[in-house]
C-alpha positions as CSV (number, residue, x, y, z in Angstrom):
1,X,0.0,0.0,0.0
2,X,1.4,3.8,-1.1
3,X,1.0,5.8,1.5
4,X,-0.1,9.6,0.7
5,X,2.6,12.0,2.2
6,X,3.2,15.8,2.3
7,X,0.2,16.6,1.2
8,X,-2.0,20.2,2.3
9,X,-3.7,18.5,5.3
10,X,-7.4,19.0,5.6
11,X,-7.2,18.2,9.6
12,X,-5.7,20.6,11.8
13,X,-4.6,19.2,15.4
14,X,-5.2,21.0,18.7
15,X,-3.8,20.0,22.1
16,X,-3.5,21.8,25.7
17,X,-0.4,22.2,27.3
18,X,0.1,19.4,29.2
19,X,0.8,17.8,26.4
20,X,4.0,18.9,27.0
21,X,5.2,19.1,23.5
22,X,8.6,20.6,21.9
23,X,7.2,24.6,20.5
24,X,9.5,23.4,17.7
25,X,7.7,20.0,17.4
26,X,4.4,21.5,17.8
27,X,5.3,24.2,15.1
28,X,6.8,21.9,12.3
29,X,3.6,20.0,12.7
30,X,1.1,22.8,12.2
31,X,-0.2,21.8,16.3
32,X,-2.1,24.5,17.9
33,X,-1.7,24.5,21.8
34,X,-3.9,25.8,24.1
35,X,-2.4,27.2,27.4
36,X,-3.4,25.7,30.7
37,X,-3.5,28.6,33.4
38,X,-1.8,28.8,36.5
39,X,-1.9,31.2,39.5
40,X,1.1,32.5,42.0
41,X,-0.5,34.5,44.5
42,X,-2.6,37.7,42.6
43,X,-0.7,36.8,39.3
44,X,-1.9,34.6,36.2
45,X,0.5,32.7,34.2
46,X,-0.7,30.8,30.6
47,X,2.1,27.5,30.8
48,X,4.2,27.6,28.6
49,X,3.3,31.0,27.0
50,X,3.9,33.8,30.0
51,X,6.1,31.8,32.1
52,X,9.1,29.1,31.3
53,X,10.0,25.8,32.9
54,X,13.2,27.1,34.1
55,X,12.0,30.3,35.6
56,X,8.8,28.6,37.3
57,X,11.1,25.4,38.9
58,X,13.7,28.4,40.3
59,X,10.9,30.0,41.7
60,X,9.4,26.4,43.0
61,X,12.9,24.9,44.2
62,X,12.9,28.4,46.5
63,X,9.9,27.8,48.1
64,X,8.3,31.0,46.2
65,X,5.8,30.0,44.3
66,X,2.9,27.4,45.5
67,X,0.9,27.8,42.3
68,X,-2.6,26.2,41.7
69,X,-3.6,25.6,38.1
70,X,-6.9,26.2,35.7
71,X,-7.7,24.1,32.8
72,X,-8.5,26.0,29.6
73,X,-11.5,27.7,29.2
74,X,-13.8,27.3,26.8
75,X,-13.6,30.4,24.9
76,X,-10.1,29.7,24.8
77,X,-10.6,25.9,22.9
78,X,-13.3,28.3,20.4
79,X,-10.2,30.7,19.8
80,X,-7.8,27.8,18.8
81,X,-10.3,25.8,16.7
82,X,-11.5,29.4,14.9
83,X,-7.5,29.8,14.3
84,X,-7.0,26.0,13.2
85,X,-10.0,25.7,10.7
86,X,-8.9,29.3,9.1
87,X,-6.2,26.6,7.5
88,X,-7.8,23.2,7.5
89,X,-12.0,22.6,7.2
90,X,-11.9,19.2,10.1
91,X,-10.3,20.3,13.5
92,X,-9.4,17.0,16.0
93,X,-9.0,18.2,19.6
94,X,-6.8,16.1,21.9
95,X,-6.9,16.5,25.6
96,X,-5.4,16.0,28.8
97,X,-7.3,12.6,30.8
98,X,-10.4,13.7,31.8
99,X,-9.3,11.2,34.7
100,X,-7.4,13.8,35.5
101,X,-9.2,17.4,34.3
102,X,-11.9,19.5,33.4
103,X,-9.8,20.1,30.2
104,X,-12.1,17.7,28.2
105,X,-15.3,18.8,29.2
106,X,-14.3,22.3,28.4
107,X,-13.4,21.4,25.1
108,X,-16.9,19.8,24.3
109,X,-18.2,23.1,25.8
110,X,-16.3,24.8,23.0
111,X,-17.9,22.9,20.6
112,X,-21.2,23.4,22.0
113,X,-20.8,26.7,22.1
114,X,-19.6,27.6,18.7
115,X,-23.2,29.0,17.2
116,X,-21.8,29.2,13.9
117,X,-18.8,30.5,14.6
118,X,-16.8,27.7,12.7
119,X,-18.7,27.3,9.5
120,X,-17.6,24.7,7.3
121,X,-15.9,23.7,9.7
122,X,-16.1,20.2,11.7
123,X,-14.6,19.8,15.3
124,X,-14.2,16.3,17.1
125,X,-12.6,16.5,20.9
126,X,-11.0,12.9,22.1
127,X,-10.0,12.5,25.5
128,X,-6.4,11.3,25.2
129,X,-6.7,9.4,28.2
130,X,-3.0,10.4,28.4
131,X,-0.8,13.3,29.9
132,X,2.5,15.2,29.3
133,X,4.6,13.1,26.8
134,X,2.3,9.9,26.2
135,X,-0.2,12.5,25.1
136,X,2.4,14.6,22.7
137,X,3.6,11.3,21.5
138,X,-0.1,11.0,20.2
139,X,-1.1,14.4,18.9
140,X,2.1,13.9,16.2
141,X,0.9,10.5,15.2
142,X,-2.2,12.4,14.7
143,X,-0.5,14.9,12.8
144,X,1.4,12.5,11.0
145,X,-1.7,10.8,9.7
146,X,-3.4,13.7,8.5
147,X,-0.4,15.2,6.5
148,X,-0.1,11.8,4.7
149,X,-3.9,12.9,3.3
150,X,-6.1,11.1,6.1
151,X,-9.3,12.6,6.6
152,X,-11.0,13.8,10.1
153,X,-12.8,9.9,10.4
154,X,-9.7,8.0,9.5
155,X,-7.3,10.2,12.0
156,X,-9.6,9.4,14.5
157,X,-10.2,5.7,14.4
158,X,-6.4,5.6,14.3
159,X,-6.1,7.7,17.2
160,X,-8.7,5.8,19.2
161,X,-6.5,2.4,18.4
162,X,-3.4,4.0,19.6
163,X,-4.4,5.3,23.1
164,X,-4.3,1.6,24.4
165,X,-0.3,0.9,23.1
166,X,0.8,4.3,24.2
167,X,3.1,3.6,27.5
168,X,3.9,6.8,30.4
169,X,6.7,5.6,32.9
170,X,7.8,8.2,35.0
171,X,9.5,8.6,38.5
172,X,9.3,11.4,40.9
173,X,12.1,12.8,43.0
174,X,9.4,13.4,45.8
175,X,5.6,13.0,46.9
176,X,5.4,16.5,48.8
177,X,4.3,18.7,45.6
178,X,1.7,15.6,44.8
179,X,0.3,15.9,48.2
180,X,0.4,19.6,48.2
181,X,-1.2,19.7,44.8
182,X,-3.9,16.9,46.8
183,X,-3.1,14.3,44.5
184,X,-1.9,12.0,47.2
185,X,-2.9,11.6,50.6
186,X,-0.7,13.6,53.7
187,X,0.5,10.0,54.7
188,X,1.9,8.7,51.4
189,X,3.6,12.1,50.9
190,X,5.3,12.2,54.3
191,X,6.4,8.3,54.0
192,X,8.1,9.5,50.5
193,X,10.1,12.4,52.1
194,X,11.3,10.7,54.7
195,X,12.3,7.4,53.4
196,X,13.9,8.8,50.4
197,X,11.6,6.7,48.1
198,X,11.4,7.7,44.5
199,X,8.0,6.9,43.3
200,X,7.8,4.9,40.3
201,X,4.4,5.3,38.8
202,X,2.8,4.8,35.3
203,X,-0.2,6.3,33.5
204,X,-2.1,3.9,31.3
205,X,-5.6,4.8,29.4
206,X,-6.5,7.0,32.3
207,X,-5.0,5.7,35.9
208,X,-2.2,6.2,38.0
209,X,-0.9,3.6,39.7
210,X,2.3,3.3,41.6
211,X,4.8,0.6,40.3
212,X,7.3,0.3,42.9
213,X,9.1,2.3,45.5
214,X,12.8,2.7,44.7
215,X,15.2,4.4,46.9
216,X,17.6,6.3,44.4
217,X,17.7,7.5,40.4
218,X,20.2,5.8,39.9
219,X,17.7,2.2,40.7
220,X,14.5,4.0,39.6
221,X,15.7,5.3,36.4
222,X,17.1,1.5,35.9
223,X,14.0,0.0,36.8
224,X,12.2,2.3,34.2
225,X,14.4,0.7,31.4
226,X,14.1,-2.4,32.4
227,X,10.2,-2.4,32.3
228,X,10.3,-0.7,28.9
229,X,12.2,-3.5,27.9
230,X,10.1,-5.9,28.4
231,X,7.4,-4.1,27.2
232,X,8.8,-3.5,23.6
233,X,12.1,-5.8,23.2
234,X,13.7,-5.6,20.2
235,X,10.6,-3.7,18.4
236,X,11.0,-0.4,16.7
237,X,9.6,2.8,18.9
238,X,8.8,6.0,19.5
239,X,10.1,7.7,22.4
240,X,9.7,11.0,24.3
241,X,12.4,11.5,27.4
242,X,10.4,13.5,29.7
243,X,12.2,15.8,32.4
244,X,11.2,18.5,35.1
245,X,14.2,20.5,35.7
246,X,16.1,17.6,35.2
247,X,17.9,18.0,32.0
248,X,21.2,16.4,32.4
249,X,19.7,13.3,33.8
250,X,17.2,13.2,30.9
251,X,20.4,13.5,28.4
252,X,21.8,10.6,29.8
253,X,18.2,8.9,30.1
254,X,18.4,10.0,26.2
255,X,21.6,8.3,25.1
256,X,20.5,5.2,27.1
257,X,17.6,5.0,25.2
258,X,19.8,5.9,21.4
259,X,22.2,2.7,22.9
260,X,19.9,-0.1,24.0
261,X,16.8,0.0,22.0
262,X,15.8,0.5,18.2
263,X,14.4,3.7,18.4
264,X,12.3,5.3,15.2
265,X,11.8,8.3,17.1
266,X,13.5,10.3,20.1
267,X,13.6,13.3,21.3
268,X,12.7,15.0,25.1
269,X,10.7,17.3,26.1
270,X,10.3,19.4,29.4
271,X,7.1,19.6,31.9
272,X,5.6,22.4,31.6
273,X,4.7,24.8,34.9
274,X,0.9,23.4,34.8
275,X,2.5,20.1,35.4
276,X,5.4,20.5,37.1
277,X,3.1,22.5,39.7
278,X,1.9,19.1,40.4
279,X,4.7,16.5,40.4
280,X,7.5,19.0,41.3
281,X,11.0,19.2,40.0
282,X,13.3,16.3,39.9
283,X,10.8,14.1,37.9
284,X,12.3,12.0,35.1
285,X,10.1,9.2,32.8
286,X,9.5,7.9,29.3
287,X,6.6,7.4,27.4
288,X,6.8,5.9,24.6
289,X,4.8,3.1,21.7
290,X,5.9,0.1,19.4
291,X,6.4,1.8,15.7
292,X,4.1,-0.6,13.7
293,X,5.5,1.5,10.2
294,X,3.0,3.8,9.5
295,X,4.8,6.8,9.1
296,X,8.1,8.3,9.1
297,X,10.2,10.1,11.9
298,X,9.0,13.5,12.7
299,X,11.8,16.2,11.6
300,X,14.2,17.6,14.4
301,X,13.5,19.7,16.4
């Protein structure tokens, strides 16, 4: 079978922030992203846009900033699918677990609310079931698919078949910002700072779960590859190193990866505020899928 490839796609892609993914990525790929919000004290930050990882984990790492965070609004989702469809008629919307976020329901809201404000155009919203880089990982296959001259229906059964196989492995360096955040409760976060434990946790069509309870990177990030090996073998991937403040671990993390497996993509990409608010800095994962050839590497960065 010939596949179709750099043709003028007729689906634009959408995400929200905590996707996570490179601005150089998202911009070779023609993906719009919508900013999260998040709030230090009277001020209001859009991730990614108004404030950077490395000044918000400074500011974290100093005790300054205890931020809470606001999904997307959805005016906001109406503004990003009016810019999308001014260059593609179908518009697919991919967001953050709605395990996880209102970010999904706003999104629907945005479609709901549109009143002929898209005409011509057609939106669908799929709840990626998926966060920071297993999410990313899926909005370019999406993008991938519809540049090779896949229509709206297509991208999205192909989407809906790749949630399942995309993997998220991450560890943190500590439970305190989970439990701050309310993610975890008081107990578990005071039994990870004081026992040194280093979460290991994955997130899978949805859930969190806690894998094990190393006591150092060093065994945590080893554990990590040790589970994606036996998850993929000798199979060609896609993988996205994902890192909060933690870039010289996730270069190394990186070159692991290049070394030991048979990689079809790889690149890293950094947690943004709205997330990091959450899991804190320190954190270090992978998510990645099993390549089954249907497309081609994504250019560099």
């Amino acid at each position: 079978m010939v596949r179709q490839r750099d043709v003028a796609p007729d689906v634009a892609i959408v995400v929200d922030s905590s996707s996570c993914l490179p601005p150089g990525l998202a911009s070779k790929w023609n993906i719009t992203v919508v900013p999260h919000e998040l709030i230090i004290g009277d001020r209001s930050f859009r991730d990614g846009v108004d404030i950077q990882p490395s000044d918000f984990y400074r500011l974290l790492r100093q005790g300054e900033a205890v931020p809470t965070t606001a999904a997307p609004r959805p005016q906001e989702f109406l503004e990003a699918f009016s810019a999308a469809g001014k260059h593609c008629r179908n518009i697919l919307c991919l967001t953050l677990s709605a395990s996880f976020s209102v970010t999904y329901r706003s999104a629907l809201a945005a479609v709901e609310q549109a009143n002929g404000k898209l005409p011509g155009s057609r939106v669908e919203v799929i709840d990626s079931r998926a966060a920071a880089g297993a999410s990313g990982l899926i909005a370019l296959a999406a993008a991938r698919w519809a540049r090779e001259g896949h229509d709206l229906d297509q991208v999205v059964t192909r989407v809906n078949a790749l949630l399942p196989k995309v993997n998220l492995i991450a560890f943190l360096e500590t439970l305190y910002y989970l439990r701050r955040s309310g993610r975890v409760s008081m107990i578990k976060a005071w039994t990870g700072s004081i026992l040194g434990i280093r979460p290991l946790t994955e997130l899978h069509m949805g859930e969190a779960k806690v894998l094990e309870l190393p006591r150092s990177r060093a065994r945590a990030t080893k554990r990590m590859l040790e589970l994606m090996r036996e998850r993929v073998g000798q199979a060609p991937v896609l993988v996205n190193v994902l890192e909060a403040d933690s870039p010289e671990d996730a270069l190394d993390l990186r070159s692991r990866i290049e070394a030991e497996f048979n990689c079809r993509e790889l690149f890293i990409s950094q947690f943004t505020p709205v997330m990091g608010a959450h899991t804190g800095p320190g954190l270090l994962g992978v998510a990645f899928y099993v390549d089954e050839g249907e497309w081609e590497p994504a250019p560099p960065a």
